[in-house]
C-alpha positions as CSV (number, residue, x, y, z in Angstrom):
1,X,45.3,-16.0,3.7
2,X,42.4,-15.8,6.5
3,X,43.1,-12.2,6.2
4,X,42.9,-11.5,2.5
5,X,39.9,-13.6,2.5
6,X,37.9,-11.5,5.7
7,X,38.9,-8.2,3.8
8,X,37.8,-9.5,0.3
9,X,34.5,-10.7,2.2
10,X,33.8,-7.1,3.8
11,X,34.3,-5.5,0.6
12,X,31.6,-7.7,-1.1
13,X,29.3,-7.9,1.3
14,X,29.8,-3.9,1.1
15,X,29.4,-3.8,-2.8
16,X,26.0,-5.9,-2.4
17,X,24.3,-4.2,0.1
18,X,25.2,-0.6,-1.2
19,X,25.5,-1.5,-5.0
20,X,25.3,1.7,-7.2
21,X,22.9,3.0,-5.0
22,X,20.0,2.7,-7.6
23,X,18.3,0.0,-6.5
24,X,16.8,-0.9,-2.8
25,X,15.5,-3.9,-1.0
26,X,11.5,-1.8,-1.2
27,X,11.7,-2.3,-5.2
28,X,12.6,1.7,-5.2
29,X,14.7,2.2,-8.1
30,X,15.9,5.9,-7.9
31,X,19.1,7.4,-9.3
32,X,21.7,7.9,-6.4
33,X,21.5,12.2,-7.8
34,X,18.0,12.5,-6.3
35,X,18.6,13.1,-2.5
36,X,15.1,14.8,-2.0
37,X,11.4,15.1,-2.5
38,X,9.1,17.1,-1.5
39,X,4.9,16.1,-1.2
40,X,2.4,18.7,-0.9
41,X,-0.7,18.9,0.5
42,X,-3.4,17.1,-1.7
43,X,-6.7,19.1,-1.2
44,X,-10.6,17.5,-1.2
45,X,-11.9,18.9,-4.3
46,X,-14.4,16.3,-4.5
47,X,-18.3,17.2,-4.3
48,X,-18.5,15.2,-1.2
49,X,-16.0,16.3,1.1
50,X,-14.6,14.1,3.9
51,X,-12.9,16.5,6.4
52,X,-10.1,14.5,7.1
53,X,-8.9,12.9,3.9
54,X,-6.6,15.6,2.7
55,X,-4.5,15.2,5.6
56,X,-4.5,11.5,6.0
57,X,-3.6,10.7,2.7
58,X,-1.4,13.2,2.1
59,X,0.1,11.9,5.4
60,X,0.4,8.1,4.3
61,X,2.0,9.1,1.2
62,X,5.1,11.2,3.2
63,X,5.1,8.2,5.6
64,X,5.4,6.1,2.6
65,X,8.4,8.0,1.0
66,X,9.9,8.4,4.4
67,X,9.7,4.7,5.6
68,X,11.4,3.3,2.0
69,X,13.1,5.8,0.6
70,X,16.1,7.5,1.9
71,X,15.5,11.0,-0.1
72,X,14.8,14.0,2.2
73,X,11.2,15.5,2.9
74,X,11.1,18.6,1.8
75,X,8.1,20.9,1.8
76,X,8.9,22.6,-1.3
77,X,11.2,22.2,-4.7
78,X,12.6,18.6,-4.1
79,X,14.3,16.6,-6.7
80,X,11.2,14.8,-7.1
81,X,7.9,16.9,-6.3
82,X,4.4,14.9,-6.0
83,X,1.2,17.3,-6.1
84,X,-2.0,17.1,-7.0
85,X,-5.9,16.6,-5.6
86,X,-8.7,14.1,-4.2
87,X,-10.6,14.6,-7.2
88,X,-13.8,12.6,-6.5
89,X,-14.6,11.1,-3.2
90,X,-18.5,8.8,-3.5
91,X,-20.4,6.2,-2.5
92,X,-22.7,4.5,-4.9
93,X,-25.3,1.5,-4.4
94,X,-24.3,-1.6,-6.1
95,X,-25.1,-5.5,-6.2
96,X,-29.1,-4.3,-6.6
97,X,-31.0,-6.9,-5.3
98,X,-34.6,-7.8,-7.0
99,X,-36.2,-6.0,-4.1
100,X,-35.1,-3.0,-5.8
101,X,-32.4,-2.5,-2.6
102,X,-28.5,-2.7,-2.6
103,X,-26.8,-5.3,-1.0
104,X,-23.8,-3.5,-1.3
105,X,-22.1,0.4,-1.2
106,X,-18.9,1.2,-3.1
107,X,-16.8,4.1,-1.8
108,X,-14.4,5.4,-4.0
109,X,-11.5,7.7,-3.6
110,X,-10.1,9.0,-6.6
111,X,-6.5,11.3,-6.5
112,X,-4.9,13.0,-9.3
113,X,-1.4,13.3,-9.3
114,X,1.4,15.3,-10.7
115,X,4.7,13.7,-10.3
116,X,7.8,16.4,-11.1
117,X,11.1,14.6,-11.4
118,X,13.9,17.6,-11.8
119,X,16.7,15.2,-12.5
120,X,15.1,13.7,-15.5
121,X,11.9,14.9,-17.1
122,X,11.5,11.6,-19.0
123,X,9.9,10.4,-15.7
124,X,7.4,13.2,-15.1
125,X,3.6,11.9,-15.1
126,X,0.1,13.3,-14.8
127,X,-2.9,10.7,-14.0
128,X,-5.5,9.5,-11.6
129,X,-5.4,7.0,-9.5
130,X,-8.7,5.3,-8.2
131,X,-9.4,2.7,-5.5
132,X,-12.8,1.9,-3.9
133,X,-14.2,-0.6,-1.3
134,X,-17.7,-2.7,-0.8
135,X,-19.4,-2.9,2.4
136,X,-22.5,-4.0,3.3
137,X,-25.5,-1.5,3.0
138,X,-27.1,-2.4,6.2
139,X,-24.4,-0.6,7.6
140,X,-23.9,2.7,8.5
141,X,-20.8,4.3,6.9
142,X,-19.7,6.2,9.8
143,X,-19.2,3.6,11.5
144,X,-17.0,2.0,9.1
145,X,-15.6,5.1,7.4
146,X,-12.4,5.6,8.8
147,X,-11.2,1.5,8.4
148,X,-12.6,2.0,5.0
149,X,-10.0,5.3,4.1
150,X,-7.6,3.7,5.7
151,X,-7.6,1.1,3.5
152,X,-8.2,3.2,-0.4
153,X,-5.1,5.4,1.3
154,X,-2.8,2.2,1.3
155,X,-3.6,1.3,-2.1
156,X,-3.4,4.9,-3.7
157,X,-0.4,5.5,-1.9
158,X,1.2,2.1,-2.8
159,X,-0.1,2.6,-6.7
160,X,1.6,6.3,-7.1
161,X,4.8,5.4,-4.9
162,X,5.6,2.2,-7.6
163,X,4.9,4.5,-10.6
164,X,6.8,7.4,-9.2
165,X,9.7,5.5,-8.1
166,X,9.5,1.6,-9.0
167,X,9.6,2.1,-12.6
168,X,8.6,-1.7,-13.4
C-alpha cells in the first residue's frame, strides 16, 4: 500500500509541476508547439540618440525571455519573433515652479514593437510602449543616466514580455 501510494504521489507531483506545459510559475502562458524566439536588435531612431540604448535594451529583453521562458534564442525566424525600434528617446522640464524654473526633468523612452507569433497569428501585435522617470533638475543627467535607463528598460521589457506572452 506504501508503495502504490509513493508511485501515485510521484506521478502527481509530476502532473503539477509539468501540467500541459502551457502555463509556468513567471505567469508565461505559451503553447508547449513554440520552442523558439528569436529578438532582434532594436535600433535608436529617436532625435536624441543615447549610444548605448539599443544594445541595452535589446539585451534586457533576451535576458528576459531567457531567464523565464524556456523557448530557444534564436537570431532569426523563431516561432515567436519580437522586432521593432526606440522610437523617441527625451527629456522634458516639468513641475514649473513660479520662478519660471523646473523642479523636475522627465526622461522618456519610447519602443515600438512588432511581436510575430508563427504558430498563431491571432496573437501577433504592433504598438508602443512608453515609460519615463522624474529626477531632480538640479542634477545633472549624466550622472544619473545610466540608473535612470536601467530602470525605463525593466518596465518596457516587463510591459512587452506580459503582452507577448502573458496573455492576461
Amino acid at each position: 500500500m506504501r508503495k502504490v501510494f509513493k508511485i501515485l504521489s510521484i506521478i502527481l507531483i509530476t502532473i503539477l509541476f509539468n501540467g500541459c506545459g502551457f502555463y509556468s510559475f513567471t505567469g508565461a502562458s505559451i503553447s508547449p508547439d513554440v520552442k523558439s524566439i528569436s529578438i532582434i536588435q532594436f535600433p535608436n531612431n529617436a532625435s536624441l540618440v543615447q549610444p548605448t540604448l539599443s544594445q541595452t535594451f535589446t539585451l534586457a529583453l533576451r535576458d528576459k525571455f531567457a531567464a523565464q521562458t524556456n523557448l530557444n534564442l534564436l537570431k532569426t525566424n523563431g516561432d515567436l519573433n519580437i522586432e521593432g525600434e526606440i522610437s523617441d528617446y527625451s527629456i522634458q522640464a516639468v513641475a514649473v515652479q513660479a520662478n519660471q524654473l523646473a523642479a523636475l526633468n522627465r526622461l522618456t523612452i519610447t519602443v515600438k514593437v512588432k511581436f510575430t507569433n508563427n504558430k498563431d497569428n491571432k496573437q501577433d501585435f504592433e504598438t508602443s510602449f512608453s515609460r519615463y522617470r522624474e529626477y531632480d533638475s538640479q542634477q545633472n543627467l549624466s550622472s544619473l543616466e545610466s540608473k535612470l535607463i536601467e530602470e525605463i528598460n525593466k518596465e518596457l521589457v516587463d510591459d512587452i514580455f506580459n503582452k507577448a506572452v502573458v496573455n492576461w
